[in-house]
C-alpha positions as CSV (number, residue, x, y, z in Angstrom):
1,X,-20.4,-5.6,9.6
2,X,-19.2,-8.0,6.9
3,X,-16.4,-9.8,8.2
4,X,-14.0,-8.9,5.6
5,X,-14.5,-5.9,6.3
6,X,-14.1,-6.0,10.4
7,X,-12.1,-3.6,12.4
8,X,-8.9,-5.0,13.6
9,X,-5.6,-4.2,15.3
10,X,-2.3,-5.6,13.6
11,X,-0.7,-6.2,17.2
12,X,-3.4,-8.4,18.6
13,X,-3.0,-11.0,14.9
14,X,1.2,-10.6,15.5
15,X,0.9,-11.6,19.5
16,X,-1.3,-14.3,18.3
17,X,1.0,-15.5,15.7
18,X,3.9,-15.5,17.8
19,X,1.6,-17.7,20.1
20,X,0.3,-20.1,17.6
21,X,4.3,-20.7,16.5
22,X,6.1,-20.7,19.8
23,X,6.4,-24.5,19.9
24,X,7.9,-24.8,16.5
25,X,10.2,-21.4,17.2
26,X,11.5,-23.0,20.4
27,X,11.8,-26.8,19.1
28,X,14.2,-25.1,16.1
29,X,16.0,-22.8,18.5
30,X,15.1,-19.8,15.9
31,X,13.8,-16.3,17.2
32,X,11.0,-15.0,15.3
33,X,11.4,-11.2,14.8
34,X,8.9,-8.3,13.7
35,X,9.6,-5.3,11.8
36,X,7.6,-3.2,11.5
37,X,7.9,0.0,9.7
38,X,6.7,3.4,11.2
39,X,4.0,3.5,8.7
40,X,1.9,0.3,9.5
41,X,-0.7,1.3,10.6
42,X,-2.1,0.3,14.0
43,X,-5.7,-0.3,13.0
44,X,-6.9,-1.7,10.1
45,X,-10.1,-3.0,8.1
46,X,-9.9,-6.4,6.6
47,X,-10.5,-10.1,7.1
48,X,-8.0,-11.1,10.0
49,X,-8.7,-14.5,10.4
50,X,-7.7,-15.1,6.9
51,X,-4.7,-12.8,7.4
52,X,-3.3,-14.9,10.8
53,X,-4.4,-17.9,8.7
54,X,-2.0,-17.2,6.0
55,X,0.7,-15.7,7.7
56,X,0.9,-18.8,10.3
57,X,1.1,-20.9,7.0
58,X,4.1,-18.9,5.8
59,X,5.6,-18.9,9.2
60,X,5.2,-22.9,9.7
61,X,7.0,-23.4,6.5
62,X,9.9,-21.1,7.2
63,X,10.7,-21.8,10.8
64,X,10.3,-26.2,9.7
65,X,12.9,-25.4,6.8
66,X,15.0,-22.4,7.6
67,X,18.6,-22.8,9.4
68,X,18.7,-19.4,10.5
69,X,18.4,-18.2,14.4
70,X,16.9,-15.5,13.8
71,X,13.6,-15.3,11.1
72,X,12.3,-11.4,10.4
73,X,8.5,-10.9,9.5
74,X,9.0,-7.7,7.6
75,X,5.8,-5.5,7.6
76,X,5.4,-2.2,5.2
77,X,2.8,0.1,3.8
78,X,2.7,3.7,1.7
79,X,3.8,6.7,3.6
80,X,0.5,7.6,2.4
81,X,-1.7,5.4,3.5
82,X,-5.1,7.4,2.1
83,X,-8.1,4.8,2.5
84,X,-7.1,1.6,1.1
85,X,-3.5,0.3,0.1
86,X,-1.1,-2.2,-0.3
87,X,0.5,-3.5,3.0
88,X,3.5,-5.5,2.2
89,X,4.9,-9.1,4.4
90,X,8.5,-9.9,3.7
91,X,10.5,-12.6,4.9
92,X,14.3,-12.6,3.5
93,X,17.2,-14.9,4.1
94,X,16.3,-18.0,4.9
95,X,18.6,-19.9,3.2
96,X,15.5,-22.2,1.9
97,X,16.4,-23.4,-1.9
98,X,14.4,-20.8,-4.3
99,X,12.5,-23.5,-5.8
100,X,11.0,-24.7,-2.5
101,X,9.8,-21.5,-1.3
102,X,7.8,-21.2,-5.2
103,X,6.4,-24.6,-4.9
104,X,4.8,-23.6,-1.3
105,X,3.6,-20.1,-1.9
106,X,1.7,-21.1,-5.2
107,X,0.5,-24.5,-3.8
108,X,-0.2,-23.9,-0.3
109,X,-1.3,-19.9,0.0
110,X,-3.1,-19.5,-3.5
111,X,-6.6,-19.7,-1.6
112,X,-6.0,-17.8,1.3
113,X,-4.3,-14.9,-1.1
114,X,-7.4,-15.2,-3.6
115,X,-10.0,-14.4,-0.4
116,X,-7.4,-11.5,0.5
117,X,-7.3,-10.2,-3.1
118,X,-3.3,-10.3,-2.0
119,X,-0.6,-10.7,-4.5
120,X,2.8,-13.3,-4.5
121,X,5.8,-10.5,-5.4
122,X,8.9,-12.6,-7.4
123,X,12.6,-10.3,-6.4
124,X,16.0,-11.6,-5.9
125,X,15.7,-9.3,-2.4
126,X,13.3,-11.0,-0.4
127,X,12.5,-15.2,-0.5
128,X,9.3,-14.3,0.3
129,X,7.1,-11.0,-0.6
130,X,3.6,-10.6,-0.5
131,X,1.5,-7.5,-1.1
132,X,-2.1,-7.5,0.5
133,X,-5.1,-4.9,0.3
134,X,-6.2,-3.3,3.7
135,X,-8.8,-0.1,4.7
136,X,-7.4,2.4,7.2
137,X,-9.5,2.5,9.9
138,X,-9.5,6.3,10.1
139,X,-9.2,8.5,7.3
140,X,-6.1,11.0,7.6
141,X,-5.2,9.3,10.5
142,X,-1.0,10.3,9.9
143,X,0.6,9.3,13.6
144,X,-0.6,5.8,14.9
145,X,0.4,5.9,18.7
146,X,0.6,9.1,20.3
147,X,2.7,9.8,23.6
148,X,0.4,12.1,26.4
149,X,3.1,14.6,26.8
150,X,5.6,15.6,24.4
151,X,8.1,15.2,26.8
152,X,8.1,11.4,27.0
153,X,9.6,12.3,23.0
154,X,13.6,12.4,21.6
155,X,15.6,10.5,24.8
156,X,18.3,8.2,24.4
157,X,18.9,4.4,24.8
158,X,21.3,1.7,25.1
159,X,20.4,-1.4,24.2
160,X,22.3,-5.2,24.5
161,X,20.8,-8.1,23.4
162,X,22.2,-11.0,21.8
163,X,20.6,-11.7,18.4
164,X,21.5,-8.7,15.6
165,X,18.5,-8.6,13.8
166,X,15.9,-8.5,17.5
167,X,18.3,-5.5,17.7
168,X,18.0,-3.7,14.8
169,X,14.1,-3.9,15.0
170,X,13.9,-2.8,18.8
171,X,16.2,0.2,17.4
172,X,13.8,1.2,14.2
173,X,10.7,1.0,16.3
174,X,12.2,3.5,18.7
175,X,12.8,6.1,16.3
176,X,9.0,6.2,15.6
177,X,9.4,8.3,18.3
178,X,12.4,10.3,17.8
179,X,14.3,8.5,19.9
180,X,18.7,7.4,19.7
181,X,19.6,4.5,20.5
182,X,23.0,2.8,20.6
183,X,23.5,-0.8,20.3
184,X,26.3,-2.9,22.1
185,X,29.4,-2.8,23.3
186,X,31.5,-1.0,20.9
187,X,28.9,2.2,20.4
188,X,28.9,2.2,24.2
189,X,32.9,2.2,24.4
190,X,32.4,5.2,22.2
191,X,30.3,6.9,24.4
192,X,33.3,6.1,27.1
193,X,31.7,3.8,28.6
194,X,29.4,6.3,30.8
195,X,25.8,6.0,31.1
196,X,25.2,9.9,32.3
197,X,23.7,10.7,28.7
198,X,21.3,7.4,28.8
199,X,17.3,7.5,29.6
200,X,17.0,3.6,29.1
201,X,19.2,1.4,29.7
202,X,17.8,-2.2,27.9
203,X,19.4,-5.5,28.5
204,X,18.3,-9.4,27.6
205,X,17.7,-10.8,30.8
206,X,19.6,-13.7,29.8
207,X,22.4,-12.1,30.2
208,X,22.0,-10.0,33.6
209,X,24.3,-10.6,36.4
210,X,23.6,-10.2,40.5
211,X,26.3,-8.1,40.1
212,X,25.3,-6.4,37.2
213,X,22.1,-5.4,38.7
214,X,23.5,-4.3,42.3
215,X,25.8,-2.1,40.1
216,X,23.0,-0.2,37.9
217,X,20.6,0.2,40.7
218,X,24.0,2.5,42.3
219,X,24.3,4.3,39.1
220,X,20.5,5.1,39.4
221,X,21.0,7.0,42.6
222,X,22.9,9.6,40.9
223,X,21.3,9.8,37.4
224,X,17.6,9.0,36.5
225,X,18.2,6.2,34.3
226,X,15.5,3.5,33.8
227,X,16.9,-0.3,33.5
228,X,14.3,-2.3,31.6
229,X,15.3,-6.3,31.0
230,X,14.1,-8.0,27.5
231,X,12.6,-10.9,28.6
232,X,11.2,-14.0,26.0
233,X,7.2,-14.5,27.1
234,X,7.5,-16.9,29.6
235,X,10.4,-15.6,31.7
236,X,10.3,-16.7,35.0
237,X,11.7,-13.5,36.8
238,X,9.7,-10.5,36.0
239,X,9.4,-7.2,36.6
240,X,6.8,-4.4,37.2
241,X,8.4,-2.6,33.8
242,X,9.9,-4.9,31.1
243,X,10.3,-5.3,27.6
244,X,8.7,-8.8,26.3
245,X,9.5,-10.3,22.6
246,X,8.1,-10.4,19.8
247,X,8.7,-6.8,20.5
248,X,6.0,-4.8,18.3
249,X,5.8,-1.0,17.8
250,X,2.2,-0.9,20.3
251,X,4.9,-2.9,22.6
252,X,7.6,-0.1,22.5
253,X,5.2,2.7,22.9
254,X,3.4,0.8,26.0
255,X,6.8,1.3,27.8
256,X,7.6,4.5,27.2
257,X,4.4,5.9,28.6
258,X,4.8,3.4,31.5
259,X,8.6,4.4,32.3
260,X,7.4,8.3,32.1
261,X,4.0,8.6,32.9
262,X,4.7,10.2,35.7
263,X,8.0,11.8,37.6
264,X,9.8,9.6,40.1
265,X,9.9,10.9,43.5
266,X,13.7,9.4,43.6
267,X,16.0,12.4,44.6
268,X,19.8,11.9,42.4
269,X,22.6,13.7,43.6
270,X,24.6,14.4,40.2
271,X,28.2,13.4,40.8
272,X,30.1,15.2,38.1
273,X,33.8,15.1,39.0
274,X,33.7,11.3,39.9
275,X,33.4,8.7,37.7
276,X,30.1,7.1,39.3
277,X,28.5,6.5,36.1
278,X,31.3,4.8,34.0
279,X,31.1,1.1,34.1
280,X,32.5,-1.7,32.1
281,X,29.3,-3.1,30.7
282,X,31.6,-5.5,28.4
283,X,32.9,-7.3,31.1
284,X,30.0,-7.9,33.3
285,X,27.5,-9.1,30.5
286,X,30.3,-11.1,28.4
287,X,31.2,-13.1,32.1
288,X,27.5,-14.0,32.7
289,X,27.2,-15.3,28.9
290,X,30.7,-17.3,29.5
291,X,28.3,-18.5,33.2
292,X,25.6,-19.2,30.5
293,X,27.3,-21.6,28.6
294,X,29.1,-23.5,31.3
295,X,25.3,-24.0,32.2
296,X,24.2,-25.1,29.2
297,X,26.8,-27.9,29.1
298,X,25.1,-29.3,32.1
299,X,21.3,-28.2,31.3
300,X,20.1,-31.9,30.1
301,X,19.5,-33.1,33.8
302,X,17.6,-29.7,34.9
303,X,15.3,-29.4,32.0
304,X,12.6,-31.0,34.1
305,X,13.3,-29.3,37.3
306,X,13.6,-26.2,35.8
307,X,10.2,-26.8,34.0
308,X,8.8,-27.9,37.3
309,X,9.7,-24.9,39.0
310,X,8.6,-22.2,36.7
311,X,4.9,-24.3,36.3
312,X,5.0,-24.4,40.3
313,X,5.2,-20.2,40.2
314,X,2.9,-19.9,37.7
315,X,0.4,-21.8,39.9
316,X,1.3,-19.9,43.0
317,X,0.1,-16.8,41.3
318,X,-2.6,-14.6,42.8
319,X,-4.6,-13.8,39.4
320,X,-8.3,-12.0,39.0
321,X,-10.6,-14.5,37.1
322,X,-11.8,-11.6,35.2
323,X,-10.4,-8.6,34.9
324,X,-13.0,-6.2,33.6
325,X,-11.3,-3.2,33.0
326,X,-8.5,-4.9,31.2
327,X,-11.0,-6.5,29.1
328,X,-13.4,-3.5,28.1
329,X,-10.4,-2.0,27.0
330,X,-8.8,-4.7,25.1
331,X,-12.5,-4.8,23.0
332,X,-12.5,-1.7,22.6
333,X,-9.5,-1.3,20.6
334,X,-10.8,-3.8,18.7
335,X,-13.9,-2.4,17.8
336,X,-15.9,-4.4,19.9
337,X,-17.7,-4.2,22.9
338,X,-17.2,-6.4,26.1
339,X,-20.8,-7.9,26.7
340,X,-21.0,-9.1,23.6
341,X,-17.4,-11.1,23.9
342,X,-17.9,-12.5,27.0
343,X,-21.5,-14.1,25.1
344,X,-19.2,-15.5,22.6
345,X,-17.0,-16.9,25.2
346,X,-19.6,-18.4,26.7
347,X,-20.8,-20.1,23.4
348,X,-17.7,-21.0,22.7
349,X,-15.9,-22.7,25.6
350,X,-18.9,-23.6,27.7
351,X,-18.1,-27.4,28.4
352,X,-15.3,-27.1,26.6
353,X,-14.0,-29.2,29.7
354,X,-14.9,-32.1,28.5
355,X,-13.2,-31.5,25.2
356,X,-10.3,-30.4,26.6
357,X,-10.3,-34.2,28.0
358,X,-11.4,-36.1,25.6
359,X,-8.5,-34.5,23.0
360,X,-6.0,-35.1,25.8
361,X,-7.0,-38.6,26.3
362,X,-6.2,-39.5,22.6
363,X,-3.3,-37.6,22.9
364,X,-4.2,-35.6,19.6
365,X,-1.6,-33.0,19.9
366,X,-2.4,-30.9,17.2
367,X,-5.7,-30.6,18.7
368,X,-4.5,-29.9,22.0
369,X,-2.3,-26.7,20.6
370,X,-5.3,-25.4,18.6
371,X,-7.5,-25.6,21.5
372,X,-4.6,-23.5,23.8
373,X,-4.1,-21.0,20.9
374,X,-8.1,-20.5,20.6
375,X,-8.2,-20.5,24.7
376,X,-5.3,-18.0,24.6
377,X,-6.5,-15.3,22.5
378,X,-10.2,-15.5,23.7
379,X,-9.0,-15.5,27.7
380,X,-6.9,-12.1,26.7
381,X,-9.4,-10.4,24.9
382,X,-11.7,-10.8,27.7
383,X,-9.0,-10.0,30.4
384,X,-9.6,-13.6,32.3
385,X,-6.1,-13.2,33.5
386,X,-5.8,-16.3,35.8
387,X,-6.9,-18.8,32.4
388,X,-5.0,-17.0,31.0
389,X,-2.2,-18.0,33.0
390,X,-3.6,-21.7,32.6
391,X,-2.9,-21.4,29.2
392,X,0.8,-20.3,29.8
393,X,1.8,-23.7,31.8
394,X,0.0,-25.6,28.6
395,X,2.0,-23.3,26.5
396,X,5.6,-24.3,28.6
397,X,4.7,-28.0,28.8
398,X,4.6,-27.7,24.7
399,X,7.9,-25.3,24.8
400,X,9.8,-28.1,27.0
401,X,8.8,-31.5,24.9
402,X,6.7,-33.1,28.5
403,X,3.2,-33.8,26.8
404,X,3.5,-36.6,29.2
405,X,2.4,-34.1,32.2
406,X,-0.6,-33.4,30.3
407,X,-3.1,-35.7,32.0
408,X,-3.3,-33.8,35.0
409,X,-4.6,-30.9,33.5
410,X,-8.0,-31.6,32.2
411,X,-9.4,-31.2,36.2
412,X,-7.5,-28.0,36.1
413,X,-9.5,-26.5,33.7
414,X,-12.8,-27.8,35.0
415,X,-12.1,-25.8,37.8
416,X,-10.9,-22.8,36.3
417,X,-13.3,-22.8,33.7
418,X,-16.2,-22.9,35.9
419,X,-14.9,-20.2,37.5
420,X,-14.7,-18.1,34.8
421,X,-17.8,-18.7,33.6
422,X,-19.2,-18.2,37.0
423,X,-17.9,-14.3,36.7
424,X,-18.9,-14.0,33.3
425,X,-22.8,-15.1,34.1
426,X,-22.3,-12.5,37.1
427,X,-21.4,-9.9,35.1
428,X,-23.9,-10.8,32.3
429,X,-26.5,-11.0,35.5
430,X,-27.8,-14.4,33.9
């Protein structure tokens, strides 16, 4: 297959890009946000590398020169979408001067845009528009993520989160699939404050309370109403079902079918004529945000503790080395089959060990984050969930600013890499 022309899923290049631009995101204290209109579709022909290339470029530039806290990748295609079309990328206020953005879209994306055949759009709207050429991967192929039972279609949510715009996406993505939502406090007072007519119930994490939680898991007793928290990626406290940014549409569907796959075996006792289900949702979430920045005030001293302790429960975790099923599926969807990227792991990151030492030693950070983004992608596609997890602590020593705490890490990776390579030889029977 020509590799322009290779079979690709749009969710796998925007997980990576959010990957590959954490550190910068987190360093200027500015969300990155997809939105992603219902008519993208899922799977695509075209040359991806290029594609993540390009868009990590754009990104890079944005997130260094924006003063915004919250940047939206638009993404857009026809209604349409026959064989192949146009597939737009927008990015709009960024409060970047007009004549900065010019200079670096014709200067430093001309050659990636040439290899995509893609296109540099010039409207007041948008700071940054670009229209690029991609083959559906199946022709007619109208609905891009379809539930298992019809069912699972049309509920309601209520959603609280703290940026607008990471709210406004969350809410389009839902109605892919027919579903209400109402966001914050004021379209909750208008529903008086009861969460009887609810089917999800999404809060940032950020801003749960003990209380808050001990409270909704009592309104759950007498209604079915799932509570799901919106976590950022490396959220220490997790849970079974949650929702994790950079929220996609594959993301959104992935919880739906996992919230009603099947029917709870919890027995509610409807209680009509008491108010059981009205709660001032206001008051809890707006104390723990005033908690929040009392905490912040004082956060300077516990950065490293903090950083300490979630690295410490990463460690304690009980991963598989390779998870196979989780991996013939992943390269499946990507057109691809399993044997055949394990081989390319192995060509890959076989003593890659020693690299990983050598790059640490000079301290050559840039090398060090292209080698984790490379290691991240390849460990996930594979399922080699506990280097994958290896690759998270890298990615929170970055987030946090300690490179310092590198130099242990090198013999970690000996070990887990020989592991892993171990279980792929296994399965390979070499």
């Amino acid at each position: 297959m020509n590799k322009a022309e290779e079979l690709f899923d749009i969710n796998i290049v925007l997980m990576t890009l959010f990957s590959s631009l954490e550190t910068i995101s987190d360093e200027n204290k500015i969300d990155l946000i997809y939105d992603m209109e219902a008519t993208v579709p899922k799977e695509l022909r075209g040359d991806s590398e290029v594609l993540l290339r390009l868009l990590t470029k754009m990104l890079t530039f944005v997130l260094q020169n924006s003063d915004r806290k919250e940047i939206v990748l638009s993404l857009g295609a026809p209604e349409d979408f026959l064989y192949e079309e146009l597939m737009s990328f927008r990015v709009e206020d960024t409060n970047i001067a007009k004549e900065k953005v010019l200079e670096f879209l014709e200067t430093d994306l001309t050659k990636d845009l040439e290899i995509l055949d893609g296109k540099i759009l010039y409207e007041e709207t948008s700071d940054i528009h670009l229209d690029i050429p991609f083959k559906i991967n199946e022709l007619g192929y109208r609905r891009h993520y379809r539930v298992p039972d019809v069912a699972m279609l049309g509920k309601k949510v209520l959603l609280f989160c703290e940026g607008e715009e990471t709210a406004k996406s969350i809410k389009k993505m839902f109605k892919y699939f027919l579903y209400d939502v109402d966001m914050g406090f004021d379209a909750f007072k208008r529903q008086g404050n009861d969460l009887t007519p609810y089917d999800i119930l999404i809060v940032e994490d950020k801003l749960v309370t003990p209380e808050f939680e001990r409270i909704i898991a009592g309104v759950q007793k007498n209604i079915p109403l799932k509570y799901v928290p919106l976590q950022d990626p490396h959220a220490v406290k997790s849970r079974s079902i949650r929702l994790i940014k950079p929220v996609t549409e594959e993301g959104i569907f992935e919880l739906i079918v996992s919230l009603f796959k099947k029917n709870s075996s919890v027995k509610y006792t409807q209680i009509s004529q008491e108010k059981k289900n009205i709660i001032d949702i206001e008051k809890l979430l707006q104390t723990e945000k005033r908690n929040l920045n009392e905490m912040n005030m004082g956060r300077g001293s516990l950065a490293g503790d903090n950083l300490h302790a979630m690295i410490e429960k990463k460690k304690g975790l009980k991963l598989p080395i390779l998870d196979r099923a989780a991996g013939e599926e992943n390269t499946k969807k990507v057109g691809s089959v399993y044997s055949y990227e394990l081989k390319n792991f192995l060509d890959t990151f076989d003593h890659s060990d020693i690299y990983f030492r050598k790059i640490v030693n000079e301290k050559s950070t840039h090398k060090i984050k292209e080698f984790r983004i490379g290691l991240e992608k390849q460990a996930k596609l594979i399922g080699a969930q506990s280097m994958l997890n290896f690759s998270d602590i890298l990615s929170l020593i970055f987030t946090h600013n300690k490179l310092d705490m590198l130099p242990i890490y090198p013999g970690r990776y000996h070990i887990e890499l020989q592991e892993l390579i171990q279980e792929i030889k296994s399965y390979l029977r070499i």
